[in-house]
N, C-alpha and C positions, 0 to 999 in steps of 0.2 A: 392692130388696133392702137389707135392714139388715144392718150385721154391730157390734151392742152389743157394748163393751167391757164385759168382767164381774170382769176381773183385772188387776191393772197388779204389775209384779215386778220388782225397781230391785237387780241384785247388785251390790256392787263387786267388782274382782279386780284384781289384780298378777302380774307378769311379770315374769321378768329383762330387764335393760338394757345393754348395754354402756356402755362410758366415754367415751360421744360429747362433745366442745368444742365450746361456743360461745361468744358474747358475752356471754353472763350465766353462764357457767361450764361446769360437765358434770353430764351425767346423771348422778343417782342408780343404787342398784342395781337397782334396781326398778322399771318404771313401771305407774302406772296407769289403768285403765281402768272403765267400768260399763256392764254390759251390761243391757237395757231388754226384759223379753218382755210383749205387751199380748197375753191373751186374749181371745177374743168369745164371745156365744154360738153362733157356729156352728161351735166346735171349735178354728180354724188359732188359733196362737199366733204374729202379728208380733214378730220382733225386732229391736232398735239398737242401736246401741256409741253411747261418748260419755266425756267427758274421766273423771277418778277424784277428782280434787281433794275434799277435805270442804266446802269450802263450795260449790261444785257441786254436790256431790250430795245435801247439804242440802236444796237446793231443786228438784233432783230428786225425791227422796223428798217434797217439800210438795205439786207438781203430780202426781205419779201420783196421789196420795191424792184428788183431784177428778176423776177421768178415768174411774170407774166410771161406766158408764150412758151414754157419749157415744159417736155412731156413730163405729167408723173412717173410713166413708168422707167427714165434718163434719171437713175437717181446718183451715177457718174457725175451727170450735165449739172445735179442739183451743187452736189459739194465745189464742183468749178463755180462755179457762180459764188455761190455763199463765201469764199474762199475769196474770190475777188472782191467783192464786197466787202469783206473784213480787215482785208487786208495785211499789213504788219502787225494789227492791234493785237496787244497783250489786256486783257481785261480776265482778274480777278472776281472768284464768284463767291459772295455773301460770307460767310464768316471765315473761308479757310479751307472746312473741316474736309473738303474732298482734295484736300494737298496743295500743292504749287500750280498757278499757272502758266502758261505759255502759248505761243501765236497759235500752234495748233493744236492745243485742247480750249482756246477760243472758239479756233472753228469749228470744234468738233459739237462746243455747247449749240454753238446758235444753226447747225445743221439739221440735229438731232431730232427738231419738234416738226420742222418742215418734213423730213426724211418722213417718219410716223404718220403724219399726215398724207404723204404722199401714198404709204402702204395703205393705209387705209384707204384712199380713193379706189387704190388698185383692185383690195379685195375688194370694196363695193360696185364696180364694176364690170368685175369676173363673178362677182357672187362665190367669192371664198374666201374664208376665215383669214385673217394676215398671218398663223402659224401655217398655214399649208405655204405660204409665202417666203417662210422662212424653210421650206424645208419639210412642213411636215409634222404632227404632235406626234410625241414619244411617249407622252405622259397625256392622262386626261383629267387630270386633276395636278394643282401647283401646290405647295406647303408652303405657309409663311411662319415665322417664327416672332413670339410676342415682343412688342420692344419695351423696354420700361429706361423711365430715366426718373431719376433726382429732381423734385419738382415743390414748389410754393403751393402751397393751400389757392391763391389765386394770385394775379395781378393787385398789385398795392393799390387798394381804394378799393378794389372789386368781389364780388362776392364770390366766394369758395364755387369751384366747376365740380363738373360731376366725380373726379378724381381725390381730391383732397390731397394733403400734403404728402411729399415722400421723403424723410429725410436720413431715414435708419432703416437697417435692414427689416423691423416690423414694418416699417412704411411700405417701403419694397416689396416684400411679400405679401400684404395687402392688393397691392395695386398688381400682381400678378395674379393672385386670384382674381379678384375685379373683372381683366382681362381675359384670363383661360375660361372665367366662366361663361363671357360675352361672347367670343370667339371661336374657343375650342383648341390655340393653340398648344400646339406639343412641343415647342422648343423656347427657351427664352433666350433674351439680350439682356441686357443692361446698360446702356451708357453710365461709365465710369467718368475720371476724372475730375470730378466734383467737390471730393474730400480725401483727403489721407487714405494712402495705399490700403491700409491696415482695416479700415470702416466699410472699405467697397470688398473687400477677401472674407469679412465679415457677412456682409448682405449677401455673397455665392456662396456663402456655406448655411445660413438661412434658406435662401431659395433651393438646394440643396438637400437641406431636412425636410420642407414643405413639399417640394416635387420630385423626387426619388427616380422618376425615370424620364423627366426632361432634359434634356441635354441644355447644357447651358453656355453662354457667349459672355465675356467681357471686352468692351471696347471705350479705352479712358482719352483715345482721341489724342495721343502722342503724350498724354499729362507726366509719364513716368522716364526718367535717368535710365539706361539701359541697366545700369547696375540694381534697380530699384525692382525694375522688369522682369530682371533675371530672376531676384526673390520671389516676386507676386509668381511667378512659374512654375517656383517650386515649390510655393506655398501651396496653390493650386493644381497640383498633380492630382489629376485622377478627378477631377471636378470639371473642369471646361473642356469643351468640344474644340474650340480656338479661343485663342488669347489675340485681341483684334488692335493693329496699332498700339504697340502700349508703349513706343518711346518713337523717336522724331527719326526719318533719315531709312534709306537702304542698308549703310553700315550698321546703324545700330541696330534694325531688325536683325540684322544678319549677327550680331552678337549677340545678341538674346537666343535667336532659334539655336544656335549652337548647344547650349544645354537645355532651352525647353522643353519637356515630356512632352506637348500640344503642338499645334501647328500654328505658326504665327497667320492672321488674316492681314489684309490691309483695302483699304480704301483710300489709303494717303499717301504712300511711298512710292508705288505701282498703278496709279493714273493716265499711263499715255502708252502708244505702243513701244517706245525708244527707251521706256525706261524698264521693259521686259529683261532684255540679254545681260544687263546688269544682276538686276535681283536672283536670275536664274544662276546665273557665275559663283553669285555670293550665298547661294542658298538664302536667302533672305525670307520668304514669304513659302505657305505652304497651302494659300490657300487666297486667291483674289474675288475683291467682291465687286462683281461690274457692276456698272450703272448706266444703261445708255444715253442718259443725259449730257454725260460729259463724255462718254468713250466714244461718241461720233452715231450716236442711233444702233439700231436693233443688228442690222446686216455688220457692224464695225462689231457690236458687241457678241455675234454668235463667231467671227473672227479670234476674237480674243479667245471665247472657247475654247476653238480649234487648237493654238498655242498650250494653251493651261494642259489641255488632253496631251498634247506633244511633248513636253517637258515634266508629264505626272502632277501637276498643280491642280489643288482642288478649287472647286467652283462655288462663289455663292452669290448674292445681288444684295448691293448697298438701296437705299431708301431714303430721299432726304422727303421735306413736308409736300408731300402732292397729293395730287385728288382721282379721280376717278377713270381718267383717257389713260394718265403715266402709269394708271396698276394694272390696267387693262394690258396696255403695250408691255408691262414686265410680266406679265402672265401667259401673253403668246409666245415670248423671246422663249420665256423659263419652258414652257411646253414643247420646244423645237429643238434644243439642249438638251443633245444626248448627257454629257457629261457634270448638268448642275446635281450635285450629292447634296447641298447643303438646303435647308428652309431658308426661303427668300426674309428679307428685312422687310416692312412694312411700315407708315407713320398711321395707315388707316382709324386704329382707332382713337389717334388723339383731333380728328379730324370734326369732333359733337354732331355726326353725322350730316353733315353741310358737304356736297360734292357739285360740280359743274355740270354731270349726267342725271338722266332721266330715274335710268333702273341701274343701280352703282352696283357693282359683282359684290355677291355675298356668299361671306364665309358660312363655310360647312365643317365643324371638326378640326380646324385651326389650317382649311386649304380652301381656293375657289376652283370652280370647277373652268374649263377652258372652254371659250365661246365659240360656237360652234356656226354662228349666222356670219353674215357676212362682214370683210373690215373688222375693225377692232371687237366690234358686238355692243358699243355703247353708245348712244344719242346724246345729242350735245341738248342740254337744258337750258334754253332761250332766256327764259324768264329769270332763271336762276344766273345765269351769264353777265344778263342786265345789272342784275342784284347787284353782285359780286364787285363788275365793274364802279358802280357807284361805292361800294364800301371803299375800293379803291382809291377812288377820286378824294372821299369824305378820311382818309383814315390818315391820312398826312405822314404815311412809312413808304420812302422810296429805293432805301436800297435795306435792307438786313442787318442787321448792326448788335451782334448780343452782346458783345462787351459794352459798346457803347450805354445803354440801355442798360445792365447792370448798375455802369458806373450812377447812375442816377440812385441808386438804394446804396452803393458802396461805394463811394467816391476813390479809392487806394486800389479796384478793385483790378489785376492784371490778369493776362489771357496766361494760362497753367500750363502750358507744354513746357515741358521736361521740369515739370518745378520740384516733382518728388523725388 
């Protein structure tokens, strides 16, 4: 069975944001996104999500333009192409926060939505779910774990969102229950980095007292001095499930984990495959968080698995702002992963319930259930697509910019890695 590509369809769109904090500042008002529908000749039309940045999707739009004529189910044939397409290009994605780039975690971004797409055509064609695609569900049900972050009452000029301010550990805890109550999650996060070591170790000993048997995550996004790290570690014994990123660099994770009680996590030091055998040597990480956005799609990302299981490395899955296709696709990865131990990251509900699909997976008990129809299990929402892209067009944000965009309320204001 063939299923030729005959159409390849690259939209951007934009979404409202809240005034999330982090180490390189706050969210814009808008984030965005692009969404990827690949036709075949046999009718089904695969779809992806994928970051919105302009030079992204620059080269987005260069690789769909080669992708006519190539089998979905060639998904070898798909990264040749895309690859040739991209070429030498080193392009950097939106604030940082998923690490350093390089030519091939370029190509691994702009493969990533096609790849998805491709699966999805696939299962829609065979009439099975894209986890059987992968291998198979292990789990019938996926965990996510709550995210909370440091956040403005709203946008300056704008009227306070359903959140309200967070800027102390009552805030904090607020905005977790808010959450656990909406959701049901059982694990929390926190984006750190925002303020002084001592204020965020404060708000997990808060969240702490309020939820007794949540496991809890800090992640300050490199903000901390290994030396600084090593404290907050010790200060946090016996309170965090991982301590995620909390200073710059494989060496300095690798000095922190040395005496950490917790396992270090990362999303920013361990991003590519080449940069595995290091971190393993140095013991550096004890616990990665894929994302198949950047780690090359779903089949790269249950790869990386494979590795974490080899070397005893825990599993968990990173989340930046996406909508409806990207939790879908991290929900059939996470269902086909034997070895993910950890609740997935999610942005879902900072999202005011605005998604690109029909019927958006909903949470049960702080997990979704894994789709069982065919393809991803989600319908692309036309109307909503349209919307989205005109917010786009209308919202005048073309690449991600939080420092920048700070700098307009705090003109002095610099990005925090390693400032504490």
């Amino acid at each position: 069975m063939s299923l030729l590509i005959t159409q390849v369809t690259v939209t951007p769109i934009a979404f409202p944001d809240p005034p999330l904090l982090n180490v390189a500042g706050v969210h814009q008002p808008w984030a965005l996104r692009t969404i990827v529908e690949v036709r075949t000749d046999a009718g089904v039309v695969g779809i992806g999500e994928s970051y919105g940045d302009q030079p992204h999707l620059d080269l987005m739009n260069r690789a769909a333009a080669g992708l006519v004529g190539l089998d979905a189910f060639d998904l070898n044939g798909l990264r040749a192409r895309v690859a040739e397409a991209v070429g030498a290009e080193d392009t950097p994605a939106g604030t940082g926060l998923i690490g350093a780039s390089s030519n091939q975690k370029t190509i691994a971004r702009v493969v990533s939505p096609f790849e998805v797409a491709c699966l999805d055509a696939q299962g829609l064609a065979l009439e099975r779910p894209v986890s059987d695609l992968l291998g198979g569900r292990v789990r019938d049900r996926v965990s996510f774990s709550a995210y909370l972050f440091y956040k403005w009452a709203a946008h300056p000029g704008a009227e306070p969102d359903e959140w309200g301010p967070a800027l102390d550990p009552a805030g904090i805890v607020a905005q977790a229950r808010q959450m656990i109550d909406a959701y049901g999650f059982e694990s929390i996060k926190l984006k750190g980095g925002v303020f002084e070591p001592d204020a965020e170790i404060a708000a997990i000993r808060a969240l702490r007292e309020e939820f007794g048997d949540h496991p809890l995550r800090l992640d300050p996004n490199c903000g901390w001095t290994p030396a600084t790290s090593i404290r907050v570690a010790e200060e946090t014994t016996g309170l965090l499930e991982y301590l995620e990123d909390p200073t710059p660099g494989i060496d300095g994770m690798s000095e922190v984990a040395q005496s950490a009680s917790m396992p270090l996590a990362t999303n920013m030091c361990v991003v590519a495959f080449d940069h595995i055998a290091e971190a393993v040597a140095k013991r550096a990480v004890g616990v990665i968080l894929s994302d198949h956005h950047y780690w090359g799609g779903l089949r790269a990302s249950a790869e990386l698995a494979a590795i974490c299981r080899t070397f005893g490395i825990g599993l968990s899955m990173h989340s930046n702002t996406h909508l409806g296709i990207s939790l879908a696709a991290m929900t059939h990865l996470a269902a086909a992963t034997p070895n993910l131990e950890y609740a997935l990251d999610t942005h879902t509900p900072w999202q005011g319930g605005v998604d690109v699909v029909t019927d958006p997976l909903t949470f049960r008990n702080g997990a979704l259930d894994v789709p069982t129809t065919p393809g991803l299990g989600v319908t692309l929402d036309r109307d909503g697509l349209e919307r989205m892209h005109r917010d786009y067009l209308d919202c005048g944000i073309r690449s991600r910019d939080d420092t920048g965009y700070m700098r307009q309320f705090e003109p002095g204001f610099t990005r925090r890695t390693a400032s504490w």
